[in-house]
N, C-alpha and C positions, 0 to 999 in steps of 0.2 A: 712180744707176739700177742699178748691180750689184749690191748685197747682195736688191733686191727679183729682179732677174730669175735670179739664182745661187739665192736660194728658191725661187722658179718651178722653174729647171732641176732642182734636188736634188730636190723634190716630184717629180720627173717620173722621175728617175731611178729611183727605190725606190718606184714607185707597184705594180708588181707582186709585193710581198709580199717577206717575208723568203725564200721561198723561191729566187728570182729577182733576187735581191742581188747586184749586181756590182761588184765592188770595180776593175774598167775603169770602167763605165760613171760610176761615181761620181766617182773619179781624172781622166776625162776633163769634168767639169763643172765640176772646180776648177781644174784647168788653163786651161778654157777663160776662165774668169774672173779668170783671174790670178792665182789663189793659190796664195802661195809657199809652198815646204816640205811639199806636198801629197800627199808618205806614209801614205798610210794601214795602219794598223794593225787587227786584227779588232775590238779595242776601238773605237778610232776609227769604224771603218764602222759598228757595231752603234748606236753613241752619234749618229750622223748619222741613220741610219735614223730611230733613233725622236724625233729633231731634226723630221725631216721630217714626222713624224705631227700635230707640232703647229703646224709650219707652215701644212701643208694647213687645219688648223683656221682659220685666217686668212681662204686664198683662199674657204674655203667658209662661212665667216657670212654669214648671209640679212641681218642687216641692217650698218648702221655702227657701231651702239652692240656688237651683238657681235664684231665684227671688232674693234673699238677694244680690247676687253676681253682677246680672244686675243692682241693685240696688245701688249699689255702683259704678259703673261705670258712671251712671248718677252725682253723688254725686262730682266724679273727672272731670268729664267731663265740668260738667255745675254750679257749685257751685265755688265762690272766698273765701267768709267769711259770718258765720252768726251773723246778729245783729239785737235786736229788735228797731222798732220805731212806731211810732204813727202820721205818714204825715195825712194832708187832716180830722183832725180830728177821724180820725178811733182809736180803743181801742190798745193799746198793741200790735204786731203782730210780725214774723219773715221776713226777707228779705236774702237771700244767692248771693246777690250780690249788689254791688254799684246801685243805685238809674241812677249816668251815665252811665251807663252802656245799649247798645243799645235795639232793641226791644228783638232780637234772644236772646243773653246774659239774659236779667229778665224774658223769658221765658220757658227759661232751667233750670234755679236758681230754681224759684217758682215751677217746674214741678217736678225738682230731691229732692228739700228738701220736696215738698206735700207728693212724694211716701214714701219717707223717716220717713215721722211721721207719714203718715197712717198708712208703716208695720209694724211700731214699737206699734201703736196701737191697730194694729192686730191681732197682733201675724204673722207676716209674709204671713197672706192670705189675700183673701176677693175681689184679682185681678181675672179679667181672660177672657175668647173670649168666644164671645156668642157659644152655643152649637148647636145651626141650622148648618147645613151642609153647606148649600148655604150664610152663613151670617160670616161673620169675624171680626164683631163689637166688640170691646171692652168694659169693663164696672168695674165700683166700686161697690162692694156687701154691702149695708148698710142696708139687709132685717135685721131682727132681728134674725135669724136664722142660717143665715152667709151660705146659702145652694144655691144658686143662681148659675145659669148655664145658662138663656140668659140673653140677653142685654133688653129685654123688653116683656112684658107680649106677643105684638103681636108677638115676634117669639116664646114662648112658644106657645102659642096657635096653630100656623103654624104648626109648630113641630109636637104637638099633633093629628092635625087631618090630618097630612100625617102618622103617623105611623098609626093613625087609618086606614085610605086608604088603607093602604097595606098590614093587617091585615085583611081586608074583601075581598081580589081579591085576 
């Protein structure tokens, strides 16, 4: 579940444009995922950024056959080989690229193989952009329902009581 929801999170991080690029805010999403050696470089940040531009391409295909197809672009794009290993004492796991391999490169790797065994766990859904109007957040649907349309209860809510709004005037 990390390489998909660390896509989710990087999407989210660099959703407001290069100009609004925060080499924190980013640092802080690989951190939070556990990724080691997570220096980023201008290079590195710039190469994530537009990492995440095709990411987003993922959560936002309207159907499965094009999400599959994004999918797989990631897969070519940012994947070497996969091998399982067990560093730092952790259980069993996958890795889609060399361990040397720089910050940008095990970011890409872990982000295209995550999406990768999500859809496949999926069944090719479960991705997709919050449905608020004013909001462009991305997110992983692990309701039990699989029926999720925002990125979080508060822009449901938002949602709701602007249709309401404008349903009373």
């Amino acid at each position: 579940m990390t390489g998909v929801t660390l896509a989710a999170d990087l999407v989210n991080a660099v959703s407001g444009g290069r100009q609004s690029l925060s080499r924190v805010a980013v640092q802080d999403v690989l951190l939070s995922h556990e990724i080691r050696r997570a220096e980023l470089s201008d290079e590195h940040l710039h190469a994530l950024a537009e990492w995440a531009d095709l990411l987003r391409e993922v959560f936002s295909a309207s159907a499965t056959e094009n999400r599959t197809r994004a999918a797989n672009v990631l897969l070519t794009e940012g994947t070497t080989r996969a091998y399982l290993t067990t560093h730092d004492g952790w259980s069993p796991h996958l890795h889609f690229t060399g361990e040397d391999e720089d910050i940008a490169a095990r970011v890409k790797a872990v982000t295209a193989g995550g999406i990768a065994i999500f859809l496949v766990e999926s069944g090719g859904e479960r991705l997709g952009v919050c449905a608020r109007t004013d909001c462009n957040k991305v997110f992983v649907d692990t309701s039990r329902n699989g029926r999720r349309t925002y990125c979080s209860a508060r822009c449901g809510n938002n949602d709701a009581v602007s249709r309401h709004r404008r349903r009373q005037n």
